[in-house]
Structures are given as C-alpha cells and as structure tokens.
PyMOL Python script that loads the backbone (N, CA, C, O; Angstrom):
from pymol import cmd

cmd.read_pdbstr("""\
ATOM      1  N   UNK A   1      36.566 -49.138-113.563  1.00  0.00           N
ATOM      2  CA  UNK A   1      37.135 -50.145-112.691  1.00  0.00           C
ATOM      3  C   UNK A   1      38.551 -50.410-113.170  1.00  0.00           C
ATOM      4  O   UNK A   1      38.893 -50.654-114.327  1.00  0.00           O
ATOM      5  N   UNK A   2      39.531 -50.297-111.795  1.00  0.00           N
ATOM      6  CA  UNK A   2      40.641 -50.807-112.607  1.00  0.00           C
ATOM      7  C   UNK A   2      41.379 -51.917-111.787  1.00  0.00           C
ATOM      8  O   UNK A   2      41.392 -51.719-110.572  1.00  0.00           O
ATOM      9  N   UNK A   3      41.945 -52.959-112.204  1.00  0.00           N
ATOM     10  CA  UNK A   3      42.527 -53.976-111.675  1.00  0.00           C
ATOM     11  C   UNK A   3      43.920 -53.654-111.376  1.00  0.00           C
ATOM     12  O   UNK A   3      44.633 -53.137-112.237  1.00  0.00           O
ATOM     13  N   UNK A   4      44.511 -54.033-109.765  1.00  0.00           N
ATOM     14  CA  UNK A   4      45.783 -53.830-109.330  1.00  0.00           C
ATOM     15  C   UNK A   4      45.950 -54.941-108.707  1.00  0.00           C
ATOM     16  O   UNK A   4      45.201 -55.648-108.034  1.00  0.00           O
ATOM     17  N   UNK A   5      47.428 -55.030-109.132  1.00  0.00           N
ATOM     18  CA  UNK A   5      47.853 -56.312-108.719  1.00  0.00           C
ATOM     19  C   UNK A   5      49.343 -56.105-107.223  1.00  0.00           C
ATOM     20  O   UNK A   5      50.310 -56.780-106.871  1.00  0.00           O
ATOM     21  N   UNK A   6      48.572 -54.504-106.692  1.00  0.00           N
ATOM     22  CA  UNK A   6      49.513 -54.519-105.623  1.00  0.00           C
ATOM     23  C   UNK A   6      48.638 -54.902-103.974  1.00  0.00           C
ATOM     24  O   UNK A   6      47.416 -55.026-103.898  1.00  0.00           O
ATOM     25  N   UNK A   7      49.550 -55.030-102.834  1.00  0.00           N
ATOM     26  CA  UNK A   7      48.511 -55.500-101.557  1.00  0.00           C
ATOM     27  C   UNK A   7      47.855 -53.796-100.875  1.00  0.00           C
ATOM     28  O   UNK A   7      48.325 -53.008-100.055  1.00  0.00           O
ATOM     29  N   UNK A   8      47.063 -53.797-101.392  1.00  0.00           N
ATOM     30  CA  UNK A   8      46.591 -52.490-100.845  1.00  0.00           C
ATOM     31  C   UNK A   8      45.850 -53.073 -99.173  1.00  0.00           C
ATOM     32  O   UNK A   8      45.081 -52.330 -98.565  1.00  0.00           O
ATOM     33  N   UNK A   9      46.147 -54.141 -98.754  1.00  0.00           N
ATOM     34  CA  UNK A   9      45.940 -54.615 -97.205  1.00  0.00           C
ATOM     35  C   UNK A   9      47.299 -54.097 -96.736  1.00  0.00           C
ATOM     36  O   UNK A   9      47.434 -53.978 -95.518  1.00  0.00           O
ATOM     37  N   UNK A  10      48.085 -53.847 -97.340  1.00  0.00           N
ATOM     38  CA  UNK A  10      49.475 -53.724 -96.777  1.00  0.00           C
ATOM     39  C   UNK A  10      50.128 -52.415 -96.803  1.00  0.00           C
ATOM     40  O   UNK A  10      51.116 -51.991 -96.203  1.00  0.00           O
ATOM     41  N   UNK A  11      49.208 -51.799 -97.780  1.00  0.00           N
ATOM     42  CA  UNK A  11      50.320 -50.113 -98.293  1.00  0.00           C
ATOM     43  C   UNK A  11      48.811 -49.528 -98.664  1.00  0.00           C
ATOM     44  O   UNK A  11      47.789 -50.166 -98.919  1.00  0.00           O
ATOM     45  N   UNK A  12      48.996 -48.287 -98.615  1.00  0.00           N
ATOM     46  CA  UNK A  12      47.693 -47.575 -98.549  1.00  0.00           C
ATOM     47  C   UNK A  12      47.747 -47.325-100.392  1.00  0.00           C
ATOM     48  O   UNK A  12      48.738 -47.538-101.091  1.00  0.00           O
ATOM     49  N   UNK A  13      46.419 -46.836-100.869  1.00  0.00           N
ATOM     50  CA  UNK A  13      46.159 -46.650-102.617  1.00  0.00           C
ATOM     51  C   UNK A  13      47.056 -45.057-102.428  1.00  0.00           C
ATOM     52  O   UNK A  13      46.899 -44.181-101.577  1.00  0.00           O
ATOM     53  N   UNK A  14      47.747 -45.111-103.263  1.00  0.00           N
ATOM     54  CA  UNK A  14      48.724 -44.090-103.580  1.00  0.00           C
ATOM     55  C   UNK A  14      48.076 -43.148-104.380  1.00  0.00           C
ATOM     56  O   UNK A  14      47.096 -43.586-104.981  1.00  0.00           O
ATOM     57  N   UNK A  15      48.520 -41.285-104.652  1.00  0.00           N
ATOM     58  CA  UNK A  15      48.255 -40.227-104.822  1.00  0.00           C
ATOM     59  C   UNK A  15      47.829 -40.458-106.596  1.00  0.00           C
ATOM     60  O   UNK A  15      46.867 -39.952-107.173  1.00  0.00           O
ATOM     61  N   UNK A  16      48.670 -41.192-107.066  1.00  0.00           N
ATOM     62  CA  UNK A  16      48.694 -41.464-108.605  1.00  0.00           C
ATOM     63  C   UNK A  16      47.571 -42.713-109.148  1.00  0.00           C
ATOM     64  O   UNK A  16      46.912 -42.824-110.182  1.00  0.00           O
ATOM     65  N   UNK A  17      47.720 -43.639-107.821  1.00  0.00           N
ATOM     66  CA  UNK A  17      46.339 -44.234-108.345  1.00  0.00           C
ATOM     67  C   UNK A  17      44.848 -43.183-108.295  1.00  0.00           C
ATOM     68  O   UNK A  17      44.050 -43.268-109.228  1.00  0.00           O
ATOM     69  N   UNK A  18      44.578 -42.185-107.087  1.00  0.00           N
ATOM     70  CA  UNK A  18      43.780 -42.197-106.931  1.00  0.00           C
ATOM     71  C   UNK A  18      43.242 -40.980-108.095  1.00  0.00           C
ATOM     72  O   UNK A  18      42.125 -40.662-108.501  1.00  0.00           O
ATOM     73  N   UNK A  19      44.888 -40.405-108.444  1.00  0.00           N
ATOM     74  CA  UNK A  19      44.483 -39.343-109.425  1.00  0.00           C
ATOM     75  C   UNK A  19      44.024 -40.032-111.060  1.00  0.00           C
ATOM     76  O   UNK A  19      43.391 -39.352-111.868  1.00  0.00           O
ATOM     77  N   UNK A  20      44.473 -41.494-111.357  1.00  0.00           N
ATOM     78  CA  UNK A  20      43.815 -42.112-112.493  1.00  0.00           C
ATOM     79  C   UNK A  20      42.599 -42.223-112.251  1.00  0.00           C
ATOM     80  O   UNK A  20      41.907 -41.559-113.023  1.00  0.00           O
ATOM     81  N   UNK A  21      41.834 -43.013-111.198  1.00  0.00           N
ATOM     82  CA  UNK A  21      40.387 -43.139-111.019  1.00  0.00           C
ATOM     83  C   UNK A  21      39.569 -42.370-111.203  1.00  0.00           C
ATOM     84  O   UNK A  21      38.492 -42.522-111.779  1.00  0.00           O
ATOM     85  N   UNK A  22      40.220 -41.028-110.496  1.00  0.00           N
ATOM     86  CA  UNK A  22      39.381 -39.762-110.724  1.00  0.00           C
ATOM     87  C   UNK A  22      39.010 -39.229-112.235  1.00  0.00           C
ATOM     88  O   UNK A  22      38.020 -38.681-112.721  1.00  0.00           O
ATOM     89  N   UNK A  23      40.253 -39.644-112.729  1.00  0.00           N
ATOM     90  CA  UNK A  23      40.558 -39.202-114.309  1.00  0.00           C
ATOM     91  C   UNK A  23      39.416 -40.076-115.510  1.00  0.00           C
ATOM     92  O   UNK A  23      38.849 -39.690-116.531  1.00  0.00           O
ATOM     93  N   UNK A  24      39.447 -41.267-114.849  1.00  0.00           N
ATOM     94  CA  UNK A  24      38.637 -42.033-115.545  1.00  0.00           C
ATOM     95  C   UNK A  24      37.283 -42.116-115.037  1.00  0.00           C
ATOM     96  O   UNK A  24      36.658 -42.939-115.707  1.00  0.00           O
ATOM     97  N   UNK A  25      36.615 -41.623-114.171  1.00  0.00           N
ATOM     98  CA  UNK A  25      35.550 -41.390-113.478  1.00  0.00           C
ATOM     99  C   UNK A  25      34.529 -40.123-113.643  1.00  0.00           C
ATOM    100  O   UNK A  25      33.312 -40.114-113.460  1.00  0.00           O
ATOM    101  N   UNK A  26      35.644 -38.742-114.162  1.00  0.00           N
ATOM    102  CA  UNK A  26      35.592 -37.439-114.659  1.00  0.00           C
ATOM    103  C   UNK A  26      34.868 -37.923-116.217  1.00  0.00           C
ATOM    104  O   UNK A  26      33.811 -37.478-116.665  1.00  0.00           O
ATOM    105  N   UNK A  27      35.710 -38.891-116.834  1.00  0.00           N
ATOM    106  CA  UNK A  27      35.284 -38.991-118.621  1.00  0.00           C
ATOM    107  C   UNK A  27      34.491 -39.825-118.709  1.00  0.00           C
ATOM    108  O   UNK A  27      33.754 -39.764-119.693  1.00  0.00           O
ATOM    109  N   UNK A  28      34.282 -41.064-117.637  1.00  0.00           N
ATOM    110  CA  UNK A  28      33.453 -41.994-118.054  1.00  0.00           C
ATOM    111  C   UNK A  28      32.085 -41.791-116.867  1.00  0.00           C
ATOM    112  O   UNK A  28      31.084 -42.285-117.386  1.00  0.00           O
ATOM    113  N   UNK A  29      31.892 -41.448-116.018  1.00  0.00           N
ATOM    114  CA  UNK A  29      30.953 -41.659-114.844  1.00  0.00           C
ATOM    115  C   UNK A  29      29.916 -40.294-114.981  1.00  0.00           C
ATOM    116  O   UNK A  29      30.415 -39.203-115.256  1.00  0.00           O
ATOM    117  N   UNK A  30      28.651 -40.418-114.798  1.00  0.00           N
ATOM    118  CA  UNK A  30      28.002 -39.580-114.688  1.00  0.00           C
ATOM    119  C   UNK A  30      28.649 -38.027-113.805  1.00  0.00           C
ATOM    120  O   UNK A  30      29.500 -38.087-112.917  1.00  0.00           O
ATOM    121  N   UNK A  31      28.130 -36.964-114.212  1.00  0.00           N
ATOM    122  CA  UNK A  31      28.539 -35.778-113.290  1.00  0.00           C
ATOM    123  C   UNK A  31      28.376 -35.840-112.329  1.00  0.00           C
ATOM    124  O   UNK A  31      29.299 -35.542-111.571  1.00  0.00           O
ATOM    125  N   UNK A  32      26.865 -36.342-111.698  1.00  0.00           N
ATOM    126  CA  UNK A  32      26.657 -36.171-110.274  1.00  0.00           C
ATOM    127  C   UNK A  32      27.061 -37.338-109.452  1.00  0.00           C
ATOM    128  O   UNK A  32      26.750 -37.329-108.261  1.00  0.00           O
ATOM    129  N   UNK A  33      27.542 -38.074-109.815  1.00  0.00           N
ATOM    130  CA  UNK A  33      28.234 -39.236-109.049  1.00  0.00           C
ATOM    131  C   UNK A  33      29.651 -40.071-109.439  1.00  0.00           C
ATOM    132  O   UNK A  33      29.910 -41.266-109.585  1.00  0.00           O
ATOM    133  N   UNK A  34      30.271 -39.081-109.511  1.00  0.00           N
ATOM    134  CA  UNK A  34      31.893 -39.394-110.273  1.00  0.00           C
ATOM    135  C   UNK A  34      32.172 -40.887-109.575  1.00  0.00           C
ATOM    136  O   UNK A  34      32.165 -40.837-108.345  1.00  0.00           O
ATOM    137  N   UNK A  35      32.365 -41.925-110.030  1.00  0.00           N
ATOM    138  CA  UNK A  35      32.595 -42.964-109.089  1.00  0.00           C
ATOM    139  C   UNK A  35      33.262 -43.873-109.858  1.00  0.00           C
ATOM    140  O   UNK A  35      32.861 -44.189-110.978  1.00  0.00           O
ATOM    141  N   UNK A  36      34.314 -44.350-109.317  1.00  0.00           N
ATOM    142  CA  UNK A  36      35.868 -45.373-109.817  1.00  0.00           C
ATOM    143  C   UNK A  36      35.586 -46.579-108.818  1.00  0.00           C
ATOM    144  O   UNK A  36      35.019 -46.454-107.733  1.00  0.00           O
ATOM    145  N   UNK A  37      36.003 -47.605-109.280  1.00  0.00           N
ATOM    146  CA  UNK A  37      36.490 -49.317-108.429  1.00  0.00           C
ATOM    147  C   UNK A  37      38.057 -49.315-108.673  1.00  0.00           C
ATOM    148  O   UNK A  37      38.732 -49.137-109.687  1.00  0.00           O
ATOM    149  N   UNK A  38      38.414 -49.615-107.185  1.00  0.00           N
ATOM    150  CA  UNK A  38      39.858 -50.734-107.622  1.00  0.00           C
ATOM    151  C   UNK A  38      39.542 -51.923-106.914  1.00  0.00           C
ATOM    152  O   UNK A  38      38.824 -52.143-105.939  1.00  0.00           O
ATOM    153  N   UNK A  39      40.336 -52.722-107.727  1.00  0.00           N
ATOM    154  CA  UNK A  39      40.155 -54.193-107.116  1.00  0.00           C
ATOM    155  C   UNK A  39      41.563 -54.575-107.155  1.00  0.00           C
ATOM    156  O   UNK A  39      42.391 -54.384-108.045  1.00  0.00           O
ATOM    157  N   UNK A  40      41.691 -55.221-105.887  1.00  0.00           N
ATOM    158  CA  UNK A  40      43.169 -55.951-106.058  1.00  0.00           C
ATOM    159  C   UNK A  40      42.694 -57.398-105.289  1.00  0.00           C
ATOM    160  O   UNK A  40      41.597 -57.817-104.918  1.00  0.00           O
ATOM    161  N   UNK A  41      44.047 -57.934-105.239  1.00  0.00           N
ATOM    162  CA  UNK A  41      44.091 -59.355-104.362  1.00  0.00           C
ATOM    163  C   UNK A  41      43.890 -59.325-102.622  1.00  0.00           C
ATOM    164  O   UNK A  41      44.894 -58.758-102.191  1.00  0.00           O
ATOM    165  N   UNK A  42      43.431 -59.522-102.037  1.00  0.00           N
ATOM    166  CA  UNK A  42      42.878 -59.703-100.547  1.00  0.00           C
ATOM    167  C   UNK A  42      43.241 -60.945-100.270  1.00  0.00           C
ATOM    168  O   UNK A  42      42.261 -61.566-100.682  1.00  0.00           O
ATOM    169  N   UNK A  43      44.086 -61.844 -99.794  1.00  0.00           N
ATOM    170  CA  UNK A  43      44.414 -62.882 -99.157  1.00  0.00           C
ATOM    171  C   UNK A  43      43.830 -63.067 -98.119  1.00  0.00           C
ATOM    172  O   UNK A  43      43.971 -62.216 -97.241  1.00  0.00           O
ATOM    173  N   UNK A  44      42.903 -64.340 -97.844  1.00  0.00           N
ATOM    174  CA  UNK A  44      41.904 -64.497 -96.318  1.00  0.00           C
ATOM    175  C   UNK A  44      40.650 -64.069 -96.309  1.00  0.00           C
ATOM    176  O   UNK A  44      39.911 -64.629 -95.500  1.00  0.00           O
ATOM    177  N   UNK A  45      40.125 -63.105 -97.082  1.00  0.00           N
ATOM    178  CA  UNK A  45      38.966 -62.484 -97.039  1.00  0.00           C
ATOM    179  C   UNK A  45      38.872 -61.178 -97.891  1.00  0.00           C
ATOM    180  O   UNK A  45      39.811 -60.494 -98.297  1.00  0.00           O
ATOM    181  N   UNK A  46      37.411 -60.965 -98.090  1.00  0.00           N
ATOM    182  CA  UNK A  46      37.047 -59.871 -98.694  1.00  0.00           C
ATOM    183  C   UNK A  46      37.337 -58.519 -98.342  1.00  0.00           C
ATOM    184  O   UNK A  46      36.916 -58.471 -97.187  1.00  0.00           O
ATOM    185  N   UNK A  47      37.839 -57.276 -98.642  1.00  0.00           N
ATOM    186  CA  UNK A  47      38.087 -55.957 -97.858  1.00  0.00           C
ATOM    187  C   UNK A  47      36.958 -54.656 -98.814  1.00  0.00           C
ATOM    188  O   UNK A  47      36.731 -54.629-100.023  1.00  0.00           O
ATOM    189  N   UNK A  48      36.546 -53.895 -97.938  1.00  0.00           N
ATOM    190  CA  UNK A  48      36.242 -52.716 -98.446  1.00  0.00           C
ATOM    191  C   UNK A  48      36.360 -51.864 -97.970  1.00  0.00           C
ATOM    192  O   UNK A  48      36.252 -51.862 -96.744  1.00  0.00           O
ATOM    193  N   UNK A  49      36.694 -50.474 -98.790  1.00  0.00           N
ATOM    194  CA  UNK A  49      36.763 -49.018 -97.805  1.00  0.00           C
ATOM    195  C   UNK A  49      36.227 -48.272 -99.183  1.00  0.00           C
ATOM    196  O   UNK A  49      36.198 -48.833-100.279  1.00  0.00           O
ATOM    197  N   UNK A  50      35.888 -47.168 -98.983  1.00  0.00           N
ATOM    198  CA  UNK A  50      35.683 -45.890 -99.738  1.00  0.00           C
ATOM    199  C   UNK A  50      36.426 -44.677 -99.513  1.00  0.00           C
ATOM    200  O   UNK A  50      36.609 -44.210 -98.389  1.00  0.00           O
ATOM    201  N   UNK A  51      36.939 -44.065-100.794  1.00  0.00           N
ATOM    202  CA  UNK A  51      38.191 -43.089-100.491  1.00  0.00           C
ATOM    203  C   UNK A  51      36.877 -41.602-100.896  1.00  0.00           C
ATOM    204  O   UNK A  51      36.289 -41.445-101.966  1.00  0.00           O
ATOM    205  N   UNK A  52      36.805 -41.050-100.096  1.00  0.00           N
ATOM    206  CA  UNK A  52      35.904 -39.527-100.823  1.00  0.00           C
ATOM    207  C   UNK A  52      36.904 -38.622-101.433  1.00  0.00           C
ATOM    208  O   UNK A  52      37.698 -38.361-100.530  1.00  0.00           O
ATOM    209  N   UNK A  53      37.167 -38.172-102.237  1.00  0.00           N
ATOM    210  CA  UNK A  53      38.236 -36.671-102.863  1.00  0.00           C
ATOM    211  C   UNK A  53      37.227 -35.797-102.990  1.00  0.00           C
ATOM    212  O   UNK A  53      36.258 -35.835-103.749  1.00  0.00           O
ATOM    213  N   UNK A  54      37.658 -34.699-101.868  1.00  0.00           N
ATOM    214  CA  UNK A  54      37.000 -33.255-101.997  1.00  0.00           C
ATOM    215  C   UNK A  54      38.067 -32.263-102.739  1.00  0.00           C
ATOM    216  O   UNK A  54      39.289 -32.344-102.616  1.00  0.00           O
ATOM    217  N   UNK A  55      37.309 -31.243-103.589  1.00  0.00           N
ATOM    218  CA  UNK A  55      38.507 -30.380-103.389  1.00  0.00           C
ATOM    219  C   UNK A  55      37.349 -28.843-103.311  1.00  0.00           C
ATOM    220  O   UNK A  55      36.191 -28.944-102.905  1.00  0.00           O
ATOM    221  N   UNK A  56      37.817 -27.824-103.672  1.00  0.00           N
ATOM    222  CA  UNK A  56      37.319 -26.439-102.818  1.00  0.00           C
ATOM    223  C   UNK A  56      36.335 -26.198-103.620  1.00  0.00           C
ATOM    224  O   UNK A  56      35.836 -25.092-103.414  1.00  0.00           O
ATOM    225  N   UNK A  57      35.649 -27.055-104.818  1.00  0.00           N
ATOM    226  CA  UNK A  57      33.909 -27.176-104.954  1.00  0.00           C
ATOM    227  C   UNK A  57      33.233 -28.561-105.098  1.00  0.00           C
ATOM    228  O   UNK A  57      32.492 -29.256-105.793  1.00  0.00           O
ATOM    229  N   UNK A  58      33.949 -28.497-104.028  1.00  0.00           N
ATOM    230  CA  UNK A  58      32.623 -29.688-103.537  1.00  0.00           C
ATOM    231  C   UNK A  58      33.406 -31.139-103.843  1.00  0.00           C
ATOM    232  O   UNK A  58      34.595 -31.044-104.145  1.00  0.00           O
ATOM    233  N   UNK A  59      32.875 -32.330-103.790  1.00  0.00           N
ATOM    234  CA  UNK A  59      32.720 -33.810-103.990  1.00  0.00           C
ATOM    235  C   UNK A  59      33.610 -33.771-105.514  1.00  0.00           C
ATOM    236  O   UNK A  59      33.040 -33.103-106.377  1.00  0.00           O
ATOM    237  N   UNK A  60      34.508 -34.205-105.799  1.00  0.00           N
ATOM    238  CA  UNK A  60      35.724 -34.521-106.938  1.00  0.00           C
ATOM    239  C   UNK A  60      35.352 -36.356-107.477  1.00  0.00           C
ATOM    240  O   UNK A  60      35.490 -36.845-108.599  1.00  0.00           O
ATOM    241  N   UNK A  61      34.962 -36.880-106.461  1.00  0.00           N
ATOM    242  CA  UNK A  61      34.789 -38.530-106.780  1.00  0.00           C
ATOM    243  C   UNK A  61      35.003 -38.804-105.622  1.00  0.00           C
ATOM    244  O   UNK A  61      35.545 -38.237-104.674  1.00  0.00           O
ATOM    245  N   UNK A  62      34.119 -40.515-105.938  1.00  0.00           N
ATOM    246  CA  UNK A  62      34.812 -41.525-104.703  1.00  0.00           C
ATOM    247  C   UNK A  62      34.850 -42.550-105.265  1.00  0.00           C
ATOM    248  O   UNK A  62      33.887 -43.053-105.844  1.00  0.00           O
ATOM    249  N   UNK A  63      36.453 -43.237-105.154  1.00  0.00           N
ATOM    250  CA  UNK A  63      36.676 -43.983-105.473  1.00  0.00           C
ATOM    251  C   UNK A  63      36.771 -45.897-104.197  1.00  0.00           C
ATOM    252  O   UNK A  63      37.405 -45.852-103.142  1.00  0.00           O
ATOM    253  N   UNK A  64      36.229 -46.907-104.532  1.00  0.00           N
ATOM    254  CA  UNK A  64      36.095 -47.741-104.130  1.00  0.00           C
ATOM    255  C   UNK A  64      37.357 -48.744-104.445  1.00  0.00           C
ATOM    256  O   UNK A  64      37.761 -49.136-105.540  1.00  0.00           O
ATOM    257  N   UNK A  65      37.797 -49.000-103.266  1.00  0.00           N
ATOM    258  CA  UNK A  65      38.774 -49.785-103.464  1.00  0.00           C
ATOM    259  C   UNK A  65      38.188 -51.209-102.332  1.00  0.00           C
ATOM    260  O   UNK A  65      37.743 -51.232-101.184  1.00  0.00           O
ATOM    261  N   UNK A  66      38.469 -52.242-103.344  1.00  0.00           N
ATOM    262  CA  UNK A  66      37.581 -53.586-103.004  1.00  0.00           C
ATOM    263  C   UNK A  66      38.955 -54.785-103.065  1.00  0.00           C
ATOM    264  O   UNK A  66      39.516 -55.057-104.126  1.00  0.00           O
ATOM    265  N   UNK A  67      39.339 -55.401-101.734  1.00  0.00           N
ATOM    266  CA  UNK A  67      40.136 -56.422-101.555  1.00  0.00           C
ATOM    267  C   UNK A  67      39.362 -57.647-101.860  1.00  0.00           C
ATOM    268  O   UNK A  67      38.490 -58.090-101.113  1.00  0.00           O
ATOM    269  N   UNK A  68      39.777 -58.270-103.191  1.00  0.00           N
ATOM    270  CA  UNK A  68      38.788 -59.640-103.315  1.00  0.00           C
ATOM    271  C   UNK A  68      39.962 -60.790-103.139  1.00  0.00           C
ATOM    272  O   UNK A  68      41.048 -60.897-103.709  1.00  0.00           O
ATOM    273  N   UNK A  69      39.174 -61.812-101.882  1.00  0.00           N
ATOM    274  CA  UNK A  69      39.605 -63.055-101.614  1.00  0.00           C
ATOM    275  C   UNK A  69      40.077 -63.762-102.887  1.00  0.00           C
ATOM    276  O   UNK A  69      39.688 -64.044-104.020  1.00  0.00           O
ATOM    277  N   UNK A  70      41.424 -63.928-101.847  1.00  0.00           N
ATOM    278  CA  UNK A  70      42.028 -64.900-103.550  1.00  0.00           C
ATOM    279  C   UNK A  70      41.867 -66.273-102.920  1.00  0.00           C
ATOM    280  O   UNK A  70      42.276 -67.153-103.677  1.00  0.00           O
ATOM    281  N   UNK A  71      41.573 -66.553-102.198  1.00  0.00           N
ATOM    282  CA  UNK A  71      40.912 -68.298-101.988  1.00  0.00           C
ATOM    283  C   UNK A  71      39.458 -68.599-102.721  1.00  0.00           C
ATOM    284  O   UNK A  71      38.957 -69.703-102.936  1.00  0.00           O
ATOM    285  N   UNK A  72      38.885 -67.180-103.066  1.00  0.00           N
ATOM    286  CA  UNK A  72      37.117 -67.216-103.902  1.00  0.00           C
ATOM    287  C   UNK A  72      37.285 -67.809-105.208  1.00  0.00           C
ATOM    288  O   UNK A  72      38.252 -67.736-105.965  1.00  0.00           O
ATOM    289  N   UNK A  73      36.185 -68.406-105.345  1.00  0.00           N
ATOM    290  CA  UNK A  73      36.302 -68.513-107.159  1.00  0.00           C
ATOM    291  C   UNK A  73      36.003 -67.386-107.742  1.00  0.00           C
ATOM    292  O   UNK A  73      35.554 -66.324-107.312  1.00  0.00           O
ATOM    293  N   UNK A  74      36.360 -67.818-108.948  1.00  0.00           N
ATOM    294  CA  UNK A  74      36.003 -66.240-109.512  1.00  0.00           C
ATOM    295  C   UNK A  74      34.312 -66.250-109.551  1.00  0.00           C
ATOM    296  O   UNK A  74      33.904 -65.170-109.124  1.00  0.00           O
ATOM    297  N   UNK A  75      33.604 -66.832-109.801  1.00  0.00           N
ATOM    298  CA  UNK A  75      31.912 -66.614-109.413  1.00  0.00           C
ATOM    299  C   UNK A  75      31.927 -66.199-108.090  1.00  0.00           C
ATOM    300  O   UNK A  75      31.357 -65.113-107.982  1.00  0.00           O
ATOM    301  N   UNK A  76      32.301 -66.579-107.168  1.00  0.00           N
ATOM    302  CA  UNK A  76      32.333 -65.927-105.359  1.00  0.00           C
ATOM    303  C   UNK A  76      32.252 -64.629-105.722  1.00  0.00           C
ATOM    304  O   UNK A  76      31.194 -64.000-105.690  1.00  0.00           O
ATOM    305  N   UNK A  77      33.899 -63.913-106.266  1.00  0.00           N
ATOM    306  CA  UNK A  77      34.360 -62.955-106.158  1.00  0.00           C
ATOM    307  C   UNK A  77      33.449 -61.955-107.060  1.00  0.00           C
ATOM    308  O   UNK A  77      33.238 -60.788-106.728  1.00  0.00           O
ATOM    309  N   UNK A  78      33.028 -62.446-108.031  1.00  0.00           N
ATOM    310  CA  UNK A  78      32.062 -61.814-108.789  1.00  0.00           C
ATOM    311  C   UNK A  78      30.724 -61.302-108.330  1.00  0.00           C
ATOM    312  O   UNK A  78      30.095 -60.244-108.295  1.00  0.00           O
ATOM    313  N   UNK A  79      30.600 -62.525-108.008  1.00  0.00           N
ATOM    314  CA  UNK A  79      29.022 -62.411-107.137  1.00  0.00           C
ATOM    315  C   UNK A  79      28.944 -61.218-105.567  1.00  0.00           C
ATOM    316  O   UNK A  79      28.013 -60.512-105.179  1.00  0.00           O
ATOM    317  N   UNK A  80      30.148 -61.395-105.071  1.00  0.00           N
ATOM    318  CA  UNK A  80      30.859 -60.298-104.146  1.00  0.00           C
ATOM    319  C   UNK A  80      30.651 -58.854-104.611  1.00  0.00           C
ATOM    320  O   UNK A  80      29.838 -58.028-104.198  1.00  0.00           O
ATOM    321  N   UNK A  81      31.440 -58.762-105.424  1.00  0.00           N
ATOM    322  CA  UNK A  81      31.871 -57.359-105.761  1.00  0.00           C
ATOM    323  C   UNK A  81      30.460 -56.525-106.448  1.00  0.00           C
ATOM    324  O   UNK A  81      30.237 -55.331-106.646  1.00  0.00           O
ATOM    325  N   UNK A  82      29.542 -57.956-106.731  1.00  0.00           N
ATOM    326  CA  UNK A  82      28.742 -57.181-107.926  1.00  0.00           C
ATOM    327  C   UNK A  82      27.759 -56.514-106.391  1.00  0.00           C
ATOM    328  O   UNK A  82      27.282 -55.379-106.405  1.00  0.00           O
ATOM    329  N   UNK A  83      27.644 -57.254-105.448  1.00  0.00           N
ATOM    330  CA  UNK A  83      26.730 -57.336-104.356  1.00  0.00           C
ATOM    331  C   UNK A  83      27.339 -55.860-103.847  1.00  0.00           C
ATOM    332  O   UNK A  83      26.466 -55.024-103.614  1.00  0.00           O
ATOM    333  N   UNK A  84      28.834 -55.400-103.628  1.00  0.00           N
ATOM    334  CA  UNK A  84      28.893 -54.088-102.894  1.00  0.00           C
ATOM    335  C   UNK A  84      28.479 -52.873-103.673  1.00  0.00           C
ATOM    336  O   UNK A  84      28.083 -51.815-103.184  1.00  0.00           O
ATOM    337  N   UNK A  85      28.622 -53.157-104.954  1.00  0.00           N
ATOM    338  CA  UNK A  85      29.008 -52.053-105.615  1.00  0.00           C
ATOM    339  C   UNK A  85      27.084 -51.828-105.907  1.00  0.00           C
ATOM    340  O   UNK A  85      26.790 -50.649-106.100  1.00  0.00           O
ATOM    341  N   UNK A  86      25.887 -52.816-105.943  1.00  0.00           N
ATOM    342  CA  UNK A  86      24.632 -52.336-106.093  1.00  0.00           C
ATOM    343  C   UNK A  86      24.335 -51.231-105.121  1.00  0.00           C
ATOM    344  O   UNK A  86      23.231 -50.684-105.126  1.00  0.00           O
TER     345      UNK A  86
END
""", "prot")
cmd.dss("prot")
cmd.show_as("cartoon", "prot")
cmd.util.cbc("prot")
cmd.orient("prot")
C-alpha cells in the first residue's frame, strides 16, 4: 500500500506510479495474485477503480487505487478501505 498525496480524481495514476506498485507487489505479494493499494485524498466521497497490467505472459498485477473521503474520520476511512479491499 502506498499513500499519495496527489488528486488522482483529477489526473489519471501515472506510468511511474504504477511501475512502483508493481515493483512492490512483485517482492512483497504472493505470485498468484500480485496486488498493490494506492490511496490518496478524495474530496466529497469515497472513489474506486482497479488498474489490471498485462504484459505478453499473462496478468503482471493489479493495482487498486482507492479515493478516501477527506470529510471521513479516520475510523470511517479505515473501516472503508478495510471493507473494499476484503
């Protein structure tokens, strides 16, 4: 999991973030399910999407990028994130 403090509601997760996640997902995440979090700030509400990276064998990772409400407490936001990611 890594924390960003840019508006990914506003600008899409860039080539270099997605190549760290992968990087840290490769050394730390099981083989058969390479899997990274980003979390940034979401103003108004909660956001989620899932990024898949293929490359020419097969499934590379997927990384989760999670917009958490900055009006939440941090128990909300916790209790949130822990809820998508089960």
């Amino acid at each position: 999991m890594d924390a960003k403090y840019r508006r990914y509601d506003r600008h899409g997760v860039s080539a270099a973030d997605v190549h760290q996640l992968l990087t840290y997902s490769s050394g730390y995440a099981s083989a058969d399910a390479p899997t990274a979090v980003i979390v940034h700030p979401q103003p108004g509400s909660h956001a989620r999407r899932a990024l898949q990276v293929r490359g020419p064998k097969g499934l590379l990772g997927i990384v989760h990028v999670l917009g958490v409400n900055t009006r939440s407490t941090p128990e909300q936001a916790m209790a949130w994130i822990g809820a998508v990611l089960r």
